[in-house]
C-alpha positions, 0 to 999 in steps of 0.5 A: 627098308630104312624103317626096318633098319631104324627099328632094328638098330632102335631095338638095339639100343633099348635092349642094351639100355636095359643092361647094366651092371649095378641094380638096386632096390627096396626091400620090405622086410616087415609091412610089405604086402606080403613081406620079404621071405625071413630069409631073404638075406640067405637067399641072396647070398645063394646067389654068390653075389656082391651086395650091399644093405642099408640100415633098417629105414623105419623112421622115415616121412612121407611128403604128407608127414606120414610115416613110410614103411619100415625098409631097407635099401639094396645095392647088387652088383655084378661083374657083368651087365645083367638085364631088368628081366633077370634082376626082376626075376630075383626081386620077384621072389623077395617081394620087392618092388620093381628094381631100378639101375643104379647109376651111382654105388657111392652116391646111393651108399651115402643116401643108405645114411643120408649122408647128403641129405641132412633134412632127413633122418640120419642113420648109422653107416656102421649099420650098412653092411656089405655082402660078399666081400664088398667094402663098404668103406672104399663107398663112404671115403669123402671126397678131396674137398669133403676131406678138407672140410672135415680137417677144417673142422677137427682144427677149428675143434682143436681150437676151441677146446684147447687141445694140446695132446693128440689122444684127446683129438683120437679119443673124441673122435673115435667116440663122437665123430666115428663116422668121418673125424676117426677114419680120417685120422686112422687113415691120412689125417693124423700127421697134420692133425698131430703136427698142429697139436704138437705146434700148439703145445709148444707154443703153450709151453713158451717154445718157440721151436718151429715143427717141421712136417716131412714133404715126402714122407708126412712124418713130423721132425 
């Protein structure tokens, strides 16, 4: 009777690690044998899903050096825990691969572009793209210390270049550093980024007014 009921609660417990709410997996839009519907992207929207796709990955290496089949990463999310069986069965009809849970959205939104793997080649994160109202970049937002660092760094660019008017900074950032500076400077950076120019060009000046940064309310007086 104990084993039946070990059975039983075991059984559970499998079933129920088999449920969760994000899933992901490959899509091979070009060599796969066969290759996914053309209208593969349709066919998911039809399900009035949320779901993220990664930018084409077609100059990526095997271990061997050999190039891997052109591909595309993809994130489906569910407000409710959905189990493999149901994802297969969605997967099955694009030709893809087994599916595979997804513990981390944000972690695997970075690898879309590499973001953490610099050994690898880099890809656009303008190019991943969410469906269904998904917003990409709440995945992409650095974290504290990340943000620090990339502060850091436009400082240190300040710095080495001279920079005394606060458009230069915008401007090369909205061209080179799109990806991180310019959103970073769009959304809460621009303050101690201006207030540092601003001290700088003072001090170019020959004043020595001391810039005061607003505590509260981050504005420059």
């Amino acid at each position: 009777m104990q084993l039946i009921l070990y059975l039983m609660n075991n059984k559970k417990s499998i079933q129920k690690d088999e449920r969760t709410r994000n899933w992901s997996f490959i899509v091979y839009p070009i060599e796969g044998n066969p290759p996914a519907p053309s209208n593969w992207r349709e066919m998911l929207d039809e399900e009035h899903i949320q779901w993220i796709e990664s930018p084409l990955h077609d100059k990526d290496l095997n271990p061997d050096g050999t190039p891997k089949k052109p591909h595309i990463h993809v994130i489906v999310l569910f407000e409710g825990n959905k189990s493999f069986e149901q994802i297969k069965e969605m997967t099955d009809k694009l030709n893809a691969p087994i599916p595979q849970k997804c513990v981390s959205v944000k972690g695997l939104v970075r690898y879309m572009a590499h973001l953490d793997n610099p050994d690898k080649v880099q890809y656009l994160t303008n190019d991943i793209i969410g469906h269904g109202g998904v917003d990409v970049l709440e995945y992409l937002k650095p974290s504290t210390s990340n943000r620090h660092s990339l502060i850091n760094e436009m400082m240190q660019h300040v710095e080495d270049n001279n920079i005394i008017e606060f458009v230069d900074l915008l401007n090369y950032a909205r061209i080179e550093r799109f990806d991180d500076w310019f959103s970073l400077l769009c959304d809460n950076s621009a303050y101690i980024m201006e207030a540092m120019i601003k001290s700088r060009r003072y001090r170019a000046n020959g004043n020595t007014k001391v810039i005061k940064v607003n505590s509260d309310t981050g504005e420059i007086q």
